[in-house]
KEVO-620066 format. One record per residue: residue in one letter; x, y, z of N, C-alpha, C in turn. Coordinates in steps of 0.1 Angstrom, whole numbers, plus 5000, padded with zeros to 4 digits. Layout:
N
AXYZXYZXYZ
...
This chain:
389
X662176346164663476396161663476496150
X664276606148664476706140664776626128
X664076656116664876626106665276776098
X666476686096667376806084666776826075
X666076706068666576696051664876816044
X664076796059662476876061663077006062
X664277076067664877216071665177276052
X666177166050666277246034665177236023
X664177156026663177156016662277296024
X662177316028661177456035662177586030
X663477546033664377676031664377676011
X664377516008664277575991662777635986
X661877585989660377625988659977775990
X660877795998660777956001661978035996
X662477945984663978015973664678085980
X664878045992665878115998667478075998
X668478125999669778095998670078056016
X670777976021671577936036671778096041
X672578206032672678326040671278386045
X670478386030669178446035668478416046
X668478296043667878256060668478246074
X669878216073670878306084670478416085
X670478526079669978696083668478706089
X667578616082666278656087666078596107
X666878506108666878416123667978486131
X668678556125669678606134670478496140
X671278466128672078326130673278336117
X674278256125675278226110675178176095
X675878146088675578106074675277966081
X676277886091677477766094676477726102
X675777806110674977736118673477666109
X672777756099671877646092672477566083
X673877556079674477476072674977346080
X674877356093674777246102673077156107
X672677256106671377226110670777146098
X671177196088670777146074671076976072
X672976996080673776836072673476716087
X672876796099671676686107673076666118
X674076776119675276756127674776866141
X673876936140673577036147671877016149
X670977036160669777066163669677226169
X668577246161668277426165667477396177
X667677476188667377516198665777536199
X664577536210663477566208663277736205
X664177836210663577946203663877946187
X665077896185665677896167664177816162
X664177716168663277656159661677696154
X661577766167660277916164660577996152
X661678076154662378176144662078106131
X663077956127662877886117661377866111
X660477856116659277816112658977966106
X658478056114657978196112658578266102
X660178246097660878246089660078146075
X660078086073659677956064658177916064
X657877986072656077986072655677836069
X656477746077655777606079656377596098
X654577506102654677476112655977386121
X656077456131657377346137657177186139
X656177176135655576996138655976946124
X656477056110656677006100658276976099
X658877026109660176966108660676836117
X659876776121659976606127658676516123
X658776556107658176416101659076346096
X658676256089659376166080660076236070
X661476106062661976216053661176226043
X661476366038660176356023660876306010
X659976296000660276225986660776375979
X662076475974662176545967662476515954
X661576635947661776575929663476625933
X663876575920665376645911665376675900
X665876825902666576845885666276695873
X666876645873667276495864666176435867
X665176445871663476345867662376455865
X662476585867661276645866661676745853
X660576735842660776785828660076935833
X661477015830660677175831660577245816
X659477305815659577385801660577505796
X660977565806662277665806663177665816
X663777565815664677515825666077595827
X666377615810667177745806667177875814
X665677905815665678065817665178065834
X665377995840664977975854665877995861
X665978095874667478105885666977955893
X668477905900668377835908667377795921
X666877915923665877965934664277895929
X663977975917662877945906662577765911
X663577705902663577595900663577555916
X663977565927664277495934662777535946
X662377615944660877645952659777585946
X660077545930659177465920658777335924
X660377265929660277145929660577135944
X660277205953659777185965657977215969
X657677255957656077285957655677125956
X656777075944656576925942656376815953
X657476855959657776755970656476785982
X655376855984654876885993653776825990
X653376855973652576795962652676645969
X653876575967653776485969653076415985
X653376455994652976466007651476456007
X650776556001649576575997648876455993
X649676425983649076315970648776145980
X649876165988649676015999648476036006
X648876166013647676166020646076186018
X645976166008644576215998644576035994
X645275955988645275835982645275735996
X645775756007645175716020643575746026
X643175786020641675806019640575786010
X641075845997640575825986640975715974
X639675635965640375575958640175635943
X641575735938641975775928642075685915
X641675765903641675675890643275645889
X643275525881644975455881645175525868
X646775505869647275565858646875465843
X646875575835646575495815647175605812
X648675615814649175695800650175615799
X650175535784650875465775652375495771
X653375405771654475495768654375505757
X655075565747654775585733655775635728
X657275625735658575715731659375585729
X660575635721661575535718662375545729
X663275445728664175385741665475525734
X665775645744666475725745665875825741
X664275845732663675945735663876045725
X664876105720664676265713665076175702
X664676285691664876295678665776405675
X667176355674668476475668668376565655
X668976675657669176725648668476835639
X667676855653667477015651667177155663
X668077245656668277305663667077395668
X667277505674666777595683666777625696
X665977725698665877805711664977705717
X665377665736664277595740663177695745
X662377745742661777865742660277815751
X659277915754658377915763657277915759
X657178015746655978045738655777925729
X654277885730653977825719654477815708
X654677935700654777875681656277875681
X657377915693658177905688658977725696
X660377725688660677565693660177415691
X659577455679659077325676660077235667
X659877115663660977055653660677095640
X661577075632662077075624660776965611
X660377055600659276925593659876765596
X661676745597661876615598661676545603
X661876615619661576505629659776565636
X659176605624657976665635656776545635
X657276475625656076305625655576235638
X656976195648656276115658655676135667
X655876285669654876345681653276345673
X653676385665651876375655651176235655
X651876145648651576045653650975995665
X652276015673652076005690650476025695
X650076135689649176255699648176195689
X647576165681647176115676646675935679
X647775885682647475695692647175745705
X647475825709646975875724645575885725
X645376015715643576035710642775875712
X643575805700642375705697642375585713
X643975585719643675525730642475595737
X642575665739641575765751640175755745
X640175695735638875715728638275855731
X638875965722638276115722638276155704
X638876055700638576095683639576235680
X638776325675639576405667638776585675
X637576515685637076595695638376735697
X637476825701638376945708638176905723
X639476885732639276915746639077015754
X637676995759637177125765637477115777
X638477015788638677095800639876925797
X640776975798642376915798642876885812
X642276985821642776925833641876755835
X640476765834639376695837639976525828
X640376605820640976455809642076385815
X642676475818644776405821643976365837
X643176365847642976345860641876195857
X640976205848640476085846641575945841
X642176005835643375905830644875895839
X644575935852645175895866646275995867
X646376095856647676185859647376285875
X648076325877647776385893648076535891
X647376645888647476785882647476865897
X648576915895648777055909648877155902
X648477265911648977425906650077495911
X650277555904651977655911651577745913
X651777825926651677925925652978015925
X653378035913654978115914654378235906
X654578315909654378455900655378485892
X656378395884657378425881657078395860
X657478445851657178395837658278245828
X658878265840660278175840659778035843
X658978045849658477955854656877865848
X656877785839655777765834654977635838
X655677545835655077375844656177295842
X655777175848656977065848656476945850
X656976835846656176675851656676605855
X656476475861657476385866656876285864
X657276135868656776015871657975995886
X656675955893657075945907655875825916
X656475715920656075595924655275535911
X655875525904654275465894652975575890
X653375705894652075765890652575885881
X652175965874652576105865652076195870
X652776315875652476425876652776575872
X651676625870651976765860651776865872
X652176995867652077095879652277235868
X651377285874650677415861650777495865
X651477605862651577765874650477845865
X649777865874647977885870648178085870
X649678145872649378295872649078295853
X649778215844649378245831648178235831
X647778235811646578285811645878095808
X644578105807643777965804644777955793
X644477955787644877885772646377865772
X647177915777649177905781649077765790
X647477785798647977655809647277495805
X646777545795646277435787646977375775
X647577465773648877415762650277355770
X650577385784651377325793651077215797
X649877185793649177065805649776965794
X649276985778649476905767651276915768
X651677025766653176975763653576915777
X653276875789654076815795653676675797
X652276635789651576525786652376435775
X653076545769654176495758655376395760
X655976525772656976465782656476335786
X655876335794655176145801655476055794
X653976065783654075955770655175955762
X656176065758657076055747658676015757
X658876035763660076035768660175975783
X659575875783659875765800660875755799
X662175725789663075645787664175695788
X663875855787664876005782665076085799
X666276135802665976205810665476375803
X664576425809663376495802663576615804
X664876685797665576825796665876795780
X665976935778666776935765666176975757
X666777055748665877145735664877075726
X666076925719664876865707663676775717
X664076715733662876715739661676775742
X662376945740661077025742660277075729
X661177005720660477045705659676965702
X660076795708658876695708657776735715
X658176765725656676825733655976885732
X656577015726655477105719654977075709
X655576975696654976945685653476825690
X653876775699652976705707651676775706
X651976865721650776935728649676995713
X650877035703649877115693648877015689
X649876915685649276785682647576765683
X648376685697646876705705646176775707
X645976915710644876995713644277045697
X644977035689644377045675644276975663
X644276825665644476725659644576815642
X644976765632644976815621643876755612
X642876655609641676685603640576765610
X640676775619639976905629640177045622
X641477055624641877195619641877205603
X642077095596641577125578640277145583
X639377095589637877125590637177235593
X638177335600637377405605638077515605
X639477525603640077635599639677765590
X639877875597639277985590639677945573
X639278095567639578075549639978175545
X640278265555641378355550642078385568
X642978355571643578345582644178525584
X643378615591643378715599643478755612
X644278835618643878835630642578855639
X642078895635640178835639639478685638
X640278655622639378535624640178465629
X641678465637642278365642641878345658
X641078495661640878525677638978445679
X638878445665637778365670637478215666
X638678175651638778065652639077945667
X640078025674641078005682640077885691
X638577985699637477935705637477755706
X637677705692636977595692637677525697
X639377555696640577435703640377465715
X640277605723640577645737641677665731
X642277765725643877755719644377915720
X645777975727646478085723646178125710
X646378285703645978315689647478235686
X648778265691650078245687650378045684
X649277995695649377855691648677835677
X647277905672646777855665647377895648
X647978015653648578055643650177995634
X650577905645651877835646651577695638
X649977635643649377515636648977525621
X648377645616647977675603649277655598
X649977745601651777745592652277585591
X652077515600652977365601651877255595
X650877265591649777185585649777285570
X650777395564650677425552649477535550
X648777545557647577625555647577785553
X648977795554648777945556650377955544
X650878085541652378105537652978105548
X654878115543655678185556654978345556
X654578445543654678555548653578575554
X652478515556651378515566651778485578
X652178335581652378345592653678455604
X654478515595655478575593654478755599
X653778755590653078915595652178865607
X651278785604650378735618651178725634
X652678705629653378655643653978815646
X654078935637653979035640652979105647
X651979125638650479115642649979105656
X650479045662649678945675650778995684
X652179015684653079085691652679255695
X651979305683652179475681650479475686
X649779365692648379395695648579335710
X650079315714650279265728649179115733
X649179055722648778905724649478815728
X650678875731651978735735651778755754
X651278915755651278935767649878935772
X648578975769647378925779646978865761
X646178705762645278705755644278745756
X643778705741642178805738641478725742
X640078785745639278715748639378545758
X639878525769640678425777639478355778
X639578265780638378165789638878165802
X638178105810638278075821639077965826
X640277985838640777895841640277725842
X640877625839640577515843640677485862
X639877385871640577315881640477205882
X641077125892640777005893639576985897
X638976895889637976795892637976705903
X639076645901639276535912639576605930
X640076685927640576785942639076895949
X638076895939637376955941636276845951
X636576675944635276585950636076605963
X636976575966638076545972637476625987
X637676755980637676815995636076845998
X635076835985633576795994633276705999
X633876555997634076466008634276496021
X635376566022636376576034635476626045
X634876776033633876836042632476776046
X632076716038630976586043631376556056
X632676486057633076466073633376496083
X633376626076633276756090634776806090
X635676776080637076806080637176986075
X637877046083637877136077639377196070
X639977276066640677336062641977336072
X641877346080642377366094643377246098
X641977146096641976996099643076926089
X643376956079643476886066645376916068
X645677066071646977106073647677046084
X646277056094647577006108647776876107
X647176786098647176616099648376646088
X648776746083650076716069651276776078
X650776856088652076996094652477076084
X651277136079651777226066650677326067
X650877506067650477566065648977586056
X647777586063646377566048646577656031
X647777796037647577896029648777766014
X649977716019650577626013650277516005
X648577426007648077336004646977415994
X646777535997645677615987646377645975
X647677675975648677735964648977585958
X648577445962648877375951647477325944
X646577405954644977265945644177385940
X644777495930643477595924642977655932
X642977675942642777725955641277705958
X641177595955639977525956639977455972
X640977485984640677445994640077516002
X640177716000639577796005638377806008
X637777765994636477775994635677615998
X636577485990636477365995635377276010
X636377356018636977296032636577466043
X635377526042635277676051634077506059
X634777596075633577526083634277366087
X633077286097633677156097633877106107
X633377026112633276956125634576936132
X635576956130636376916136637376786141
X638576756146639476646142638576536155
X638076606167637576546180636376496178
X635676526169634476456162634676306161
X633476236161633076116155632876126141
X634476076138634576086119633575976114
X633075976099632275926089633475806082
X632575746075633875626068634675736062
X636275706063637175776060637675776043
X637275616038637775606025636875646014
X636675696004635875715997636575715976
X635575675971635875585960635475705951
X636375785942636075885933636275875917
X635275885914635175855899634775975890
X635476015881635176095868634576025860
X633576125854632376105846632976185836
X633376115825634076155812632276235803
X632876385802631776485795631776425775
């Protein structure tokens, strides 16, 4: 049977508006707004049109209903500066994510979640203001309330047993510790990451067009969200001040940074201090100022500095993107069993190019080749474990 509720998640995933997609089918506004409310079924040529339009297979509109995030449970970092479209293709990337995530945990046995809650019952700390802003050094709290996230990110460390260590691959960390990491592929700046808790498990989702180091500071500030704020619905300015005071937290614990901090804080030696956290110059620069290490008019010219050398727009010297670890065994299993790429979409009814744009695009190369679904499959379940570096 046609489901509706599979029609408007494909029409939001592809940020389209009801007219836009009426004009591309050659159809009314009224007629996909029937088709949508499950009072109307599209016809077998519409429902060609619909697919080819929406670039998901017609076998994807008579599955089950799906699980869609909401606004009100998934914490976005610029929730402010996002059109309705943005947000709504984001969290249809989610909802497919999710699709994904069953069908991978129906096969494989994934590490359980360990992230701790560690937020008060209602979550923010009032009373300070600002911009909920995108960039690193800006939007953080206020010295008053900037304790518990330090703290926080700090009981987290020692839970995880990582010490005061620099994390060299953050995706590898939050996936050993059962968080479930997707990528976005939105070309949009509006658009940075978002997290949820969904059945009992956490999930982050990284729009991987930024640079390494933006998506490594997203990974931590939405790690923020999780642990600081279960209790909070996970919007709002001083929530995103927690988070980022968090993520700094964490990726640069502060006897690290008294340890190793340059000694005269320059823009050189911040591009090469930067190296040791995996850190933006503008993050690291933001951390010296809020640990005292620097003046306001240092960090004050440096945050000029690093604007007028266009460091807010390509970083220097980048590392290399992070991927999943866990998505990478995943699909060399798969391919052990002769599954190919091919194989993996039509068992979801979802486009391969759709499932590549959420896993690093680590399925392309994953999953080439492959015995096929008519084969004599291999044991299907397989037990995946990270090896903490």
């Amino acid at each position: 049977m046609f489901n509706a509720q599979r029609l408007t998640l494909a029409r939001k995933r592809r940020g389209m508006k009801k007219r836009e997609l009426a004009e591309r089918i050659g159809l009314t506004e009224k007629s996909v707004s029937n088709y949508e409310a499950g009072t109307q079924e599209p016809e077998g040529g519409t429902l060609k049109k619909l697919s080819e339009a929406l670039r998901f297979p017609e076998a994807f509109f008579f599955g089950d209903d799906p699980e869609v995030p909401t606004p009100d449970v998934a914490s976005f970092r610029s929730l402010s500066k996002m059109t309705a479209s943005q947000r709504d293709s984001a969290l249809g990337a989610g909802a497919v994510a999710l699709l994904l995530n069953d069908w991978i945990e129906s096969r494989f046995q994934l590490p359980e979640p360990d992230v701790p809650d560690l937020g008060r019952e209602g979550g923010a700390i009032t009373g300070a203001g600002g911009d909920q802003g995108s960039h690193e050094p800006e939007g953080y709290p206020s010295c008053a309330s900037a304790q518990d996230p330090e703290v926080a990110a700090g009981m987290l460390r020692a839970h995880w047993g990582i010490g005061e260590l620099p994390v060299k691959n953050m995706i590898a960390l939050l996936e050993s510790k059962g968080v479930r990491v997707f990528s976005l592929a939105i070309d949009a700046k509006e658009v940075d990451a978002f997290s949820m808790w969904k059945g009992g498990r956490p999930y982050i989702f990284l729009n991987t067009f930024k640079s390494a180091e933006h998506c490594r500071f997203d990974a931590a500030h939405e790690l923020g969200h999780l642990v600081l704020h279960q209790h909070a619905q996970p919007q709002g300015p001083d929530l995103e001040r927690e988070a980022n005071a968090f993520a700094s937290a964490f990726l640069m614990p502060k006897s690290s940074v008294l340890a190793n901090a340059p000694r005269s804080a320059t823009l050189p030696s911040l591009v090469r201090h930067k190296k040791h956290w995996l850190v933006s110059v503008a993050a690291l620069n933001y951390r010296l100022h809020a640990l005292g290490l620097t003046t306001d008019w240092t960090y004050r010219t440096l945050c000029i500095q690093l604007a007028q050398a266009g460091y807010r727009v390509k970083e220097p010297e980048s590392i290399n993107h992070e991927k999943s670890l866990v998505l990478e065994k995943v699909f060399s299993a798969l391919r052990e069993e002769g599954l190919n790429k091919v194989d993996v979409a039509r068992q979801l009814s979802i486009a391969p190019e759709e499932i590549n744009e959420l896993t690093f695009g680590l399925m392309l190369n994953g999953l080439k080749g492959g015995r096929g679904l008519d084969a004599a499959p291999k044991p299907s379940r397989a037990s995946l474990r990270l090896v903490k570096g």
